[in-house]
Every structure is written in structure tokens, then in C-alpha cells.
C-alpha positions in Angstrom: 22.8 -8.0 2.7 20.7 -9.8 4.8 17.7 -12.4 3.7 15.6 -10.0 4.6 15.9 -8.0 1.5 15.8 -11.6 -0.6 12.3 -12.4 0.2 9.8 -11.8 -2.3 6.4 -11.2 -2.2 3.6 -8.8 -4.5 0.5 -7.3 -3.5 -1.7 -8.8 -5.6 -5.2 -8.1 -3.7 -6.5 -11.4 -2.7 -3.4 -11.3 -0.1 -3.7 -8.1 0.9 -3.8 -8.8 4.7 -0.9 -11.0 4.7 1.0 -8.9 2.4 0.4 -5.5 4.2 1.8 -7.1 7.4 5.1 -8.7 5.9 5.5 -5.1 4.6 4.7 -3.4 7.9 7.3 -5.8 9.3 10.2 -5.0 6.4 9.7 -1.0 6.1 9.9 -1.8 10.4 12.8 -3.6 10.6 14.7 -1.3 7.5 14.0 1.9 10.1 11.1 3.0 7.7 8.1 2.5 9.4 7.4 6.3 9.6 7.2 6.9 6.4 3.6 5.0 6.0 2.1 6.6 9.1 0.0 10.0 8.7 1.5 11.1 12.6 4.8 10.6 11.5 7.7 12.6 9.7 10.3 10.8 7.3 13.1 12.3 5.4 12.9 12.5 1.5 15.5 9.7 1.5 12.9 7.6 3.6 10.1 7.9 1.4 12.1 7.6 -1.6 13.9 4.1 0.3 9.8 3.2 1.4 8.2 3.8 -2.6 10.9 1.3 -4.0 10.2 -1.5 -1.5 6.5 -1.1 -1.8 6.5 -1.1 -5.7 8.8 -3.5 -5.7 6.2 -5.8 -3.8 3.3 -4.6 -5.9 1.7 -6.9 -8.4 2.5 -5.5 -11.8 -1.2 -4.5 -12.8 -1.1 -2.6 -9.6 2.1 -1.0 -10.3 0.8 1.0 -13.5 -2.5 2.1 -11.9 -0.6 3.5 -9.1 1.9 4.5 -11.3 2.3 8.3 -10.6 2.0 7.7 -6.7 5.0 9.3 -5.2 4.6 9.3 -1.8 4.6 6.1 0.3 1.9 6.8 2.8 -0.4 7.9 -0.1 -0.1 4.7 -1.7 -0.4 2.8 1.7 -3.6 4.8 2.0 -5.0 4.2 -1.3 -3.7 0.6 -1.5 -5.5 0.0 2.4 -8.8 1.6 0.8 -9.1 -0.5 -1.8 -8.6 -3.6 -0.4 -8.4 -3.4 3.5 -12.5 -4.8 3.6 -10.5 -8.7 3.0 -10.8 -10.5 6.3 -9.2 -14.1 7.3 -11.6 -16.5 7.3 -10.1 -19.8 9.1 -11.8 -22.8 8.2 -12.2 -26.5 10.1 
């Protein structure tokens, strides 16, 4: 397996922009990028493949209140809702 799969990293909500597109990139590269878009079909397989990633990357406190969440764009939805209002701020 690649080093792709090795990296780690949890949405925790204070990196919720960085996080969100490192996981855009990995469902992407993994051929599951459908399953988090409302447009899109995606086999049961898929979304079951997308929902372990995602967790997986989820900060544990997060985990258990999303906890009965099966479907991956659902979660992307709810987890973009709640924290999608962070912006980057670069400072001097």
C-alpha cells in the first residue's frame, strides 16, 4: 500500500479547511470522490470505502456525535455546516 493510506490526520474543527481538502484530495485520488457530492452516484461499496476513511479522520469527540451517520455525503454535509464559516487568515 501506498503512503497515501499512511498519512494521518483528524478533523478536529479548528482545521476544518485544511482537513476537508487533504480529504477531498484522498477520497479523489482512492476513485471516491463521488461519493461526497449530491450530483453524483456511488456504489454501496463506495460509500461504505468513503464512511471508513472519513471516520477514520474524524477527531474522536466528533466520531460519537456523528455516530449513527451512515452515508458519506450526509456527514460531509453536516460536518461542512458546522464548521465550513472558518476562513484562512494569513498573517505578516
Amino acid at each position: 500500500m501506498s503512503n497515501v493510506a499512511k498519512l494521518e490526520f483528524a478533523a478536529s474543527g479548528k482545521n476544518y479547511l485544511s482537513w476537508v481538502l487533504d480529504a477531498e484530495i484522498h477520497l479523489d485520488d482512492k476513485g471516491l470522490g463521488n461519493t461526497i457530492l449530491a450530483d453524483k452516484e456511488a456504489s454501496n461499496q463506495d460509500e461504505a470505502k468513503a464512511m471508513i476513511f472519513i471516520c477514520h479522520h474524524l477527531h474522536e469527540g466528533l466520531k460519537v456525535e456523528y455516530l449513527t451517520v451512515k452515508d458519506p455525503l450526509e456527514l460531509w454535509k453536516n460536518l461542512k455546516e458546522r464548521f465550513d464559516h472558518q476562513k484562512t487568515v494569513i498573517l505578516p
